[in-house]
VOGU-3710 file (C-alpha; in Angstrom, 3 decimals, decimal comma):
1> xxxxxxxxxx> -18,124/-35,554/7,093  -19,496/-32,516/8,151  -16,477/-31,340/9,714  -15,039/-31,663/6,171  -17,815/-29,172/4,717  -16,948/-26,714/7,118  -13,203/-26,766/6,066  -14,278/-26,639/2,011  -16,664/-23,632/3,155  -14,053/-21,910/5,107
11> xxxxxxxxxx> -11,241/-22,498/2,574  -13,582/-21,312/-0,178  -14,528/-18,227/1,343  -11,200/-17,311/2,275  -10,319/-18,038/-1,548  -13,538/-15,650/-2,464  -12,070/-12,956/-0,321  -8,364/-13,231/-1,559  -10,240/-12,920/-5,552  -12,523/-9,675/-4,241
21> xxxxxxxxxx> -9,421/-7,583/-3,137  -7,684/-8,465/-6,598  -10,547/-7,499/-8,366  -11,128/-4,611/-6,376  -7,110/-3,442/-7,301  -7,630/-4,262/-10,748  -11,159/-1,957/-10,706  -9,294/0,780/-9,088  -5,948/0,373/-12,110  -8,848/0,386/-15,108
31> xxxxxxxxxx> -10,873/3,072/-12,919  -7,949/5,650/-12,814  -7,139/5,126/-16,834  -10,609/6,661/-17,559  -11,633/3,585/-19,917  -14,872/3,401/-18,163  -15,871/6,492/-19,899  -16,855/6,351/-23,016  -17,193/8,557/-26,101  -18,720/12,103/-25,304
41> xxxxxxxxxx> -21,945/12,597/-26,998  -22,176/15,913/-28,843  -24,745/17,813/-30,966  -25,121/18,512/-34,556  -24,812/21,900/-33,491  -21,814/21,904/-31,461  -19,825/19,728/-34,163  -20,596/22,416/-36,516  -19,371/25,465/-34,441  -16,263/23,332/-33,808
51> xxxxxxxxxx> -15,607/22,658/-37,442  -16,140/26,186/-38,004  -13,793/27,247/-35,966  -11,178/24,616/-37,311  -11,522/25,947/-40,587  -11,152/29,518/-39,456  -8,086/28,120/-37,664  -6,635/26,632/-41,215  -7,544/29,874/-43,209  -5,382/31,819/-41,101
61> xxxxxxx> -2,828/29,479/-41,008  -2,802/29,530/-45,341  -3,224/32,990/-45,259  0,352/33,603/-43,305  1,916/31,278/-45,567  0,836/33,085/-48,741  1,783/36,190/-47,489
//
């Protein structure tokens, strides 16, 4: 009986091993894809001076077409 525990034990570790070093190749496939990220938090302030300078961007754009 006990000898049969042992076995189960040893099978299941070798199982819980086998499942580790998948998920440990799987971690490293998501890892290098950046998806862990997330979004990049910025500031009221910062969004402004970007739209600002998008807009400046578009103005000179239209202004080179009307010309």
């Amino acid at each position: 009986m006990m000898t049969d525990l042992r076995a189960v034990v040893e099978q299941l570790k070798k199982e819980r091993d086998r499942l580790d070093k998948a998920i440990e190749a799987l971690s490293g496939i998501v890892g290098k894809s950046g998806g862990g990220r997330g979004r990049r938090v910025l500031s009221a302030a910062a969004r402004a001076r970007i739209a600002a300078a998008q807009r400046a961007r578009w103005a000179k754009v239209k202004t080179r077409k009307s010309s």
